[in-house]
N, C-alpha and C positions, 0 to 999 in steps of 0.2 A: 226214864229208862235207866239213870245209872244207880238207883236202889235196884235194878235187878243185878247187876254186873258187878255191884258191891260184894255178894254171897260168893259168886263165881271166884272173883279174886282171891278172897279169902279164905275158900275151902283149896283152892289151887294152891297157895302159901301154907296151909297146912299139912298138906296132903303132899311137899317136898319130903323127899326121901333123901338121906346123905349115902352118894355116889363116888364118895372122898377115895375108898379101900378099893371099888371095882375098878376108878379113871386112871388110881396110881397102877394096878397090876395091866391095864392097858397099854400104858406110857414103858412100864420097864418086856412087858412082852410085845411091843410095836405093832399094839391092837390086834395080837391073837386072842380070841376069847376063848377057845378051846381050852388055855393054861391058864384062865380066871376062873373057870366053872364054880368054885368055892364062893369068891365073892360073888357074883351074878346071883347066885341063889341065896346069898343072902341078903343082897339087893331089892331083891322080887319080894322075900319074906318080909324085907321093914316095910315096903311099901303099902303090899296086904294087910297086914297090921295097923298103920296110920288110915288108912281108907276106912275099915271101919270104927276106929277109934273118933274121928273126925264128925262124924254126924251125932253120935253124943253126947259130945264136948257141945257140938251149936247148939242144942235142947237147950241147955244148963240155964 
């Protein structure tokens, strides 16, 4: 079973999105997200982006 759990992990390590710009504007707005909107949606963007970038890459 841990060749199935092997993929899982490593499309999950892939598939990390850097949340570095949205946690900092969290920290200085005391987790208002209404005054992140900017990062959040760019948050959401990289992550769409790496999800399907990701199953490409495993083809190769």
């Amino acid at each position: 079973m841990s060749g199935s759990e092997s993929p899982s992990t490593t499309a999950s390590a892939a598939v990390s999105c850097d949340y570095t710009k949205l946690q900092q504007c969290l920290e200085r707005n005391h987790g208002d997200r209404s005054k992140c909107q900017a990062e959040w949606e760019e948050f959401q963007r990289q992550c769409r982006e790496r999800k399907y970038v990701v199953p490409a890459a495993m083809l190769s």
